[in-house]
C-alpha positions in Angstrom: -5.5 7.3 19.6 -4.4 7.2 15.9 -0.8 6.4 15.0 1.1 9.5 14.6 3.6 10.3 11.4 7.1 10.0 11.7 8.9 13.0 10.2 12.5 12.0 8.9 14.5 15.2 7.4 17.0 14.6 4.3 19.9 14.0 6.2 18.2 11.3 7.9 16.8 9.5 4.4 19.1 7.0 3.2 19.1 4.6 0.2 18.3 1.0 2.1 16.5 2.5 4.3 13.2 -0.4 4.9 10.3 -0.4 6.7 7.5 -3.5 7.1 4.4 -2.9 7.6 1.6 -5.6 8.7 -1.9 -5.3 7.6 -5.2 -7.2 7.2 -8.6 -5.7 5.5 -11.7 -6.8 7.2 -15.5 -6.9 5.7 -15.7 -3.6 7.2 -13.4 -2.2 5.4 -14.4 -3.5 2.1 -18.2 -2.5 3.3 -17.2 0.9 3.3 -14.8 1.2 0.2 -17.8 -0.5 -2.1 -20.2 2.3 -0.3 -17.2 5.6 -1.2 -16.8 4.1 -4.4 -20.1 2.6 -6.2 -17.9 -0.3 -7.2 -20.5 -3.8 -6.4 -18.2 -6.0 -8.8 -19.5 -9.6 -7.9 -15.6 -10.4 -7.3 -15.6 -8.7 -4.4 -19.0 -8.9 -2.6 -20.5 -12.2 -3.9 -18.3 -15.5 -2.3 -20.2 -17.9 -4.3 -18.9 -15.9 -7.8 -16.1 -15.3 -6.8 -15.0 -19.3 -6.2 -17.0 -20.2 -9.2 -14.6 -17.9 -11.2 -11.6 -20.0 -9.6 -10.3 -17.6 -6.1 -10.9 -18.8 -2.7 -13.1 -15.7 -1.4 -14.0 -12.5 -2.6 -11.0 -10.6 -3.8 -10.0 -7.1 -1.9 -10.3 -3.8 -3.4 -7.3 -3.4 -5.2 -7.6 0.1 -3.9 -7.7 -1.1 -0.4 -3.8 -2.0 -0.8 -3.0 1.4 -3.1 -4.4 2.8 0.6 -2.0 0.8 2.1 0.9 2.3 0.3 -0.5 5.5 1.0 -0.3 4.7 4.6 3.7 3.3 4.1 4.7 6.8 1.7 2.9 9.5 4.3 3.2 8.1 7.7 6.5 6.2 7.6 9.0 6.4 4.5 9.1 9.3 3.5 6.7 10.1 6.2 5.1 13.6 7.6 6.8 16.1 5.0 6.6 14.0 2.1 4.3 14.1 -1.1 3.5 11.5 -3.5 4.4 12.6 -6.7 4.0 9.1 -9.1 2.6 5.4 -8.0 3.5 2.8 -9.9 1.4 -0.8 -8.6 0.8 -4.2 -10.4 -1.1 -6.4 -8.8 0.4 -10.4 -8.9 -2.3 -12.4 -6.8 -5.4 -11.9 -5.1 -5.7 -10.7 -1.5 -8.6 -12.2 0.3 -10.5 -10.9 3.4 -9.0 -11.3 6.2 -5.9 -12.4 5.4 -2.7 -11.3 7.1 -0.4 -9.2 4.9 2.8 -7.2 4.5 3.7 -4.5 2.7 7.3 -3.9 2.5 9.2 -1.0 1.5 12.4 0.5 0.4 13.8 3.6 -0.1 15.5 3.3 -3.8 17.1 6.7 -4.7 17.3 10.1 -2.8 17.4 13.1 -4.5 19.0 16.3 -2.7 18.7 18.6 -5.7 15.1 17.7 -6.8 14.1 17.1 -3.3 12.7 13.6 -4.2 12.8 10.0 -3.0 12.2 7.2 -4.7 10.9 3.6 -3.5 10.0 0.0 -4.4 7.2 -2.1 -2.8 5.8 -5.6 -2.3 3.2 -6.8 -0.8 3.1 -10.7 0.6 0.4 -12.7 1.8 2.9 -15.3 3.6 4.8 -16.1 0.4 2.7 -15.4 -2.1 3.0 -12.0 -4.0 0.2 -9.7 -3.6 1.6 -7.1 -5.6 4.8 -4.7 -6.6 5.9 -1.5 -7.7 7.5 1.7 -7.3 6.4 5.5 -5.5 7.7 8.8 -5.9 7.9 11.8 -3.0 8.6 15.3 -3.0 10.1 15.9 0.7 8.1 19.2 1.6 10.6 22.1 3.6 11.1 21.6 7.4 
């Protein structure tokens, strides 16, 4: 059974308002991104070029953690009624297969006259920093 969205309405929305998310991306997962997307970059498919160019493994899609905000913005903060209007991500260190991750967010500004919300991100890998930024969301009618 997949996980179902939560639907928050404005007067529940509240600058501070967090939410943590653990994640891990598997070989399946970047199996099937490289197959969607055509993208065969060495860094992620080949281990061998990928440590002789200084990482441990081969390096995740970064797209595979955009998904992950996607995941954070539609099913949980904002959630069910909102739509992403700007992302904002930059990438810090490389995630590696497998690895256990967490991708933290907080709800930064709400707007009752535009109808928007605004949040931060970051993504850790224990303590290192994966990546940071910023999403926008229009909150659809109820």
């Amino acid at each position: 059974m997949s996980e179902q969205p939560r639907v928050l309405v404005w007067s529940e929305l509240k600058e501070g308002m967090t939410v943590s998310l653990p994640f891990r991306i598997g070989q399946s997962e970047m199996d099937t991104f490289r197959k969607l997307s055509g993208d065969s970059s060495r860094i992620h498919i080949d281990a061998e070029f990928a440590r002789s160019r200084g990482f441990s493994g081969p390096v995740v899609y970064g797209a595979l953690t955009v998904a992950r905000l996607s995941h954070l913005v539609g099913m949980h903060l904002p959630g069910d009624l909102g739509l992403a209007t700007s992302w904002r991500i930059d990438f810090n260190k490389p995630l590696y297969i497998d690895e256990e991750a967490t991708f933290n967010g907080e709800l930064t500004h709400v707007s009752q006259s535009t109808h928007t919300v605004s949040l931060k991100f970051r993504v850790y890998a224990g303590e290192k920093l994966i990546a940071s930024g910023t999403a926008g969301s229009k909150l659809l009618d109820e």
